[in-house]
N, C-alpha and C positions, 0 to 999 in steps of 0.2 A: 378657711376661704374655699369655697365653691369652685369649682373646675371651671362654668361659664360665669366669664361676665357680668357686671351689671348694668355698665355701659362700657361704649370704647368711643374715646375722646384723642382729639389729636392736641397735640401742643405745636399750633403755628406758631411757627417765627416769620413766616410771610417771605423766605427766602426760595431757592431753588428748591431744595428736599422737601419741604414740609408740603409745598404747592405742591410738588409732584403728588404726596401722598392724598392730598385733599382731592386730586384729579384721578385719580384710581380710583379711590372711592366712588367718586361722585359717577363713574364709570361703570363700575360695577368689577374692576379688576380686582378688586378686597372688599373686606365686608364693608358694608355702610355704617358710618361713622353717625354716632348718636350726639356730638358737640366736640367744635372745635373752638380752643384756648389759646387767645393771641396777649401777652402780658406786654402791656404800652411804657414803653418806658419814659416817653414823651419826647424824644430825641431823635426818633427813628427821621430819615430824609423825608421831602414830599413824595418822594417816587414811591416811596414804600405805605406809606399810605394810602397811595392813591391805586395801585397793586391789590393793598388787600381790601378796599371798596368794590375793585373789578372783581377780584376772588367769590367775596359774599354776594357780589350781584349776579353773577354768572354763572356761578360753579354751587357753592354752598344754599344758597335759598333753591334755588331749581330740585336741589338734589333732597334736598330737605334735612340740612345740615346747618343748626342753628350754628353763630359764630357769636363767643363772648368776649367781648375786650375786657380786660380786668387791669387795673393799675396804682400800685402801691406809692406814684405820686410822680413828679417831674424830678430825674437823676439830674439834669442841669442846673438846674434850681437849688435841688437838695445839697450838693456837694458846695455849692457858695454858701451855705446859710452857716452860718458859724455856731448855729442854736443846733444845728443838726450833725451828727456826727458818720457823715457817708464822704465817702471816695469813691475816688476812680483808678484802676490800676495802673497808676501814672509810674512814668519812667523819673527815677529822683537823681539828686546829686548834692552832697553835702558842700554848700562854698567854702567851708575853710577846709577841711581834708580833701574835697577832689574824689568822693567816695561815691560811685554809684547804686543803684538802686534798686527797687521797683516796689510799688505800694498792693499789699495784698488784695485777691480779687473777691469782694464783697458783694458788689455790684449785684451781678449774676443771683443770688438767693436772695436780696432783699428787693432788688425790681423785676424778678421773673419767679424763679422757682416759689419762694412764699406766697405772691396771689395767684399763680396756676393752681397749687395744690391746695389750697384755699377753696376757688371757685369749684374744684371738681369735688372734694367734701360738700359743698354747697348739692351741685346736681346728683348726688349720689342720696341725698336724702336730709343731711346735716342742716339742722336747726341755728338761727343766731342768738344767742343770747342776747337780752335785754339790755345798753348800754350801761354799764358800771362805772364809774367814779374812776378816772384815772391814778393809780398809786402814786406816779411818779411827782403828780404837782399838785396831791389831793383834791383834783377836780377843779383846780383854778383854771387850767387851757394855759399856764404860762409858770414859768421857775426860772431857776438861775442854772445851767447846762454844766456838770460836774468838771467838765473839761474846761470850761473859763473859768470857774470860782478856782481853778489851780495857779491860775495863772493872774491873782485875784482882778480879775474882770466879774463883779457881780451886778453887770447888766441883766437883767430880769429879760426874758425872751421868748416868742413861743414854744411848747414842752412839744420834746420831738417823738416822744410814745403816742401821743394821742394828740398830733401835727395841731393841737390849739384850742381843740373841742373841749379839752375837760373830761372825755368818754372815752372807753373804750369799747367797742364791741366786736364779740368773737366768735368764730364758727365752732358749733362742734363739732364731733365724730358722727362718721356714718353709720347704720347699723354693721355688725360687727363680719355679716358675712354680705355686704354688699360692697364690692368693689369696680375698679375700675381699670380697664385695659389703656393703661397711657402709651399711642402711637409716637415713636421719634424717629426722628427721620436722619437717622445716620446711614452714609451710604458706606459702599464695599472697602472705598476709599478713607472711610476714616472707623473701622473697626476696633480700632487701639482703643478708640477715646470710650467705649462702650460704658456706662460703669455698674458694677453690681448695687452700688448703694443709693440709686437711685427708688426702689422699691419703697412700699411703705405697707402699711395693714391692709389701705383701702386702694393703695394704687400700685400696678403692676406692669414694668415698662414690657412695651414688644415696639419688634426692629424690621417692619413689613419690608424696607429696602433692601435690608441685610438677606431676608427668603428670598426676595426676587433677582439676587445678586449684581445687584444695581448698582454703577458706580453715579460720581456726579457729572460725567461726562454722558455718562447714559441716560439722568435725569434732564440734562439741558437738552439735550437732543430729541425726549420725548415731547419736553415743553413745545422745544421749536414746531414740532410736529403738530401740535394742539393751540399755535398761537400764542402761547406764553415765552416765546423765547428772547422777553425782554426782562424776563424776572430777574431783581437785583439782589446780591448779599445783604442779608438785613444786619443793620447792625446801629450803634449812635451814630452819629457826627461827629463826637469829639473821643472816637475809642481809642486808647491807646495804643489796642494792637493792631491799627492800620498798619500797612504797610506804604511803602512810597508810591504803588501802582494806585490803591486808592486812594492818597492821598490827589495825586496827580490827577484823577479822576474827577475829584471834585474838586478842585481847583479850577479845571478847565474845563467843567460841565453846568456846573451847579455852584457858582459865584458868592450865591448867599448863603449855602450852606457853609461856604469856605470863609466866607468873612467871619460866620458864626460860630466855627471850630477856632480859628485866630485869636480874636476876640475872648472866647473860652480858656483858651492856653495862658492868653497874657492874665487874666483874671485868677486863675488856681493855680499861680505860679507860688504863691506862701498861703500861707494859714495861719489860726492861733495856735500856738504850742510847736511848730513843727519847725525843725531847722532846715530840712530838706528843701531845694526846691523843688517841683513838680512841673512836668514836661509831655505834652502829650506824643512828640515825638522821639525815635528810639534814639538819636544822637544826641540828644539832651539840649537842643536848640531851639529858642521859638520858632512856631510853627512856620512862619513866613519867613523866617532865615534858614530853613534846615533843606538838606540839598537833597531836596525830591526828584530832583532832576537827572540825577546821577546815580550810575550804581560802579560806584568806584572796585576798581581789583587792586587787590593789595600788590602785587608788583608793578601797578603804574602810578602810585603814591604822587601827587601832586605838589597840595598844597593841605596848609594847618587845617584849614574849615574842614576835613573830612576825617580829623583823628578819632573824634568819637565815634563814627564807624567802622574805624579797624579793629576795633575792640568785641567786636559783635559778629554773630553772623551775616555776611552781606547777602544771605539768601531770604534769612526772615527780614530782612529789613528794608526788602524790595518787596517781596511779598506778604509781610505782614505774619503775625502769627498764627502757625497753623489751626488750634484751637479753638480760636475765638471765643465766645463767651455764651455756649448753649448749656442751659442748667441741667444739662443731665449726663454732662459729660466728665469724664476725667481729665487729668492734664496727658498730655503723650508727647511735651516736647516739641522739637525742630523738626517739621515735615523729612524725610526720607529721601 
C-alpha cells in the first residue's frame, strides 16, 4: 500500500460528527474530501433526510464533493419478511422462563458497513461483474427459505441472496495498491469505540476529530456557529438503543414517526421459529406502555410497571446506548 491515498472519502451518517467533518472540509480546515458515503437504511426520520438534502445542496456540491447514497435495502421491511433472515438488536424475553435478552447486532454490516465498502471498491476503480445466476435458488428469484422448511412451512418465497432477481451481481477489488483514506467521525468523547479492525487492503480508517481534539460538544457548537445547529442523531425509528429522551422526543415531536415505531414494535413482537419475544424497548414493554416518562431511582420504587427497570442500568435507559450503531465502531459498554 502506498503512503498517499487514492482517495479520501467520508462515511456520512448525516449526524453531528460526520457533518462537522464534511464542514471542515468543504472549509478547507482538512483536506478536500474526493466522495462522501451515506448508507440509507430507509428508516432514517424525515429530519434527517431532509438534513442531508441541505448538506449536499449547500455544503457538498459548492465544495465539490460528490455525495453517494448507497443502500442494501429497507431494514423495516426486511426484518417483517419472514423470506428474509435480518433483525434488529431487539431487547427479548422468553414467556415461559421470564428470561431476558438481547438479539445480536447485525443490522450495522448488512445496512451500512457492506454497501459503504462496497461503493468505495466501486470509486477506487473496482469493476462489476456481469450478473450470474443466483446459487441459492438456481436463478429462479424464489425458494423455500431454510429457516421455514425447519419449521416445515414450505411456502415458496422470494430468495433473500438475490432479494427476487434470479442474479447476482458483484464488485471486485480495486487495484492492489489503490486505496482509500476512510474519514470517521469519532470525537474525543468516544475514543474507546475506535476499532482496529475496521481497516481493509483498500480501505484505511483516519480519526480527523480525534487530531483536532474535538469533543461532541465542540462539534455542536461549531455547527451552531455555521448554522447547523439543528443537526440531529442519525439513527432508525425503530432502534433499540433508543433511550427514553429520544424516545420522548419523538413522541412529542414527530407523531408519525412515533406512530410508526409503535406500530413496528407490535408487529416484531414474534416470528417464525423464535420463542422469544421482541421489544424495542429496554424494559421489555410495548412501546406505548413503557414508561418513557419516568426515570425512576431505585430507592423510591413505586409501583410493579417499573421492575423491568430496576434490573438495568437507569442511566442507559434514559439515555439510550452509548454506542449506537456506527459501522466502524467497537462495543465499549455503559457510557462513564
Amino acid at each position: 500500500m502506498t503512503a498517499t491515498p487514492t482517495l479520501r472519502v467520508l462515511s456520512l451518517g448525516a449526524g453531528v460528527q460526520s457533518t462537522t467533518l464534511a464542514l471542515l472540509s468543504a472549509e478547507g480546515r482538512l483536506p478536500r474530501l474526493d466522495a462522501a458515503v451515506f448508507a440509507d437504511t430507509g428508516w432514517e426520520p424525515a429530519a434527517v433526510y431532509q438534513h442531508l438534502n441541505r448538506l449536499e445542496r449547500e455544503v457538498l456540491q459548492p465544495a465539490g464533493i460528490p455525495l453517494h447514497r448507497v443502500s442494501a435495502g429497507s431494514i423495516q421491511r426486511d426484518v417483517l419478511d419472514p423470506n428474509k433472515q435480518r433483525s434488529l438488536p431487539a431487547h427479548t424475553r422468553d414467556p415461559q422462563t421470564g428470561e431476558d435478552g438481547m438479539l445480536n447486532r447485525r443490522c450495522t454490516q448488512t445496512y451500512k458497513l457492506t454497501p459503504i465498502l462496497r461503493q468505495v471498491r466501486l470509486l477506487l476503480g473496482a469493476t462489476t461483474h456481469n450478473p450470474a445466476p443466483c446459487r441459492y435458488c438456481d436463478g429462479a428469484g424464489t425458494r423455500i427459505a431454510p429457516w421455514r422448511a425447519k419449521l416445515d412451512d414450505h411456502t415458496p418465497g422470494p430468495c433473500s441472496v438475490c432479494n427476487g432477481t434470479g442474479a447476482i451481481t458483484r464488485a471486485g477489488q480495486p487495484q492492489r495498491n489503490a486505496w482509500a483514506e476512510q474519514w470517521i467521525g469519532f470525537s474525543t468523547d468516544e475514543i474507546g469505540r475506535v476499532s482496529i479492525r475496521a481497516d481493509t487492503r483498500y480501505s484505511r480508517s483516519r480519526h480527523p476529530l480525534l487530531e483536532l481534539n474535538m469533543s461532541r460538544t465542540q462539534c455542536e457548537a461549531y455547527l451552531k456557529s455555521r448554522d447547523w445547529g439543528d443537526t440531529e442523531k442519525s439513527a432508525c425509528i425503530g432502534c433499540p438503543f433508543h433511550g427514553n429522551a429520544h424516545w420522548r422526543q419523538m413522541r412529542d415531536t414527530d407523531p408519525a414517526a412515533w406512530a410508526e415505531a409503535v406500530q413496528f414494535d407490535h408487529d416484531y413482537r414474534t416470528g417464525p421459529g423464535l420463542r422469544h419475544e421482541r421489544y424495542l424497548h429496554i424494559s421489555r414493554l410495548p412501546l406505548d406502555q413503557a414508561p418513557i416518562d419516568r426515570v425512576q431511582r431505585r430507592e423510591h420504587r413505586q409501583d410493579d410497571i417499573f421492575d423491568a427497570l430496576f434490573e438495568v442500568d437507569l442511566e442507559r435507559a434514559e439515555q439510550g446506548d452509548p454506542d449506537g450503531c456506527s459501522p466502524w465502531a467497537c462495543r465499549s459498554g455503559s457510557a462513564a
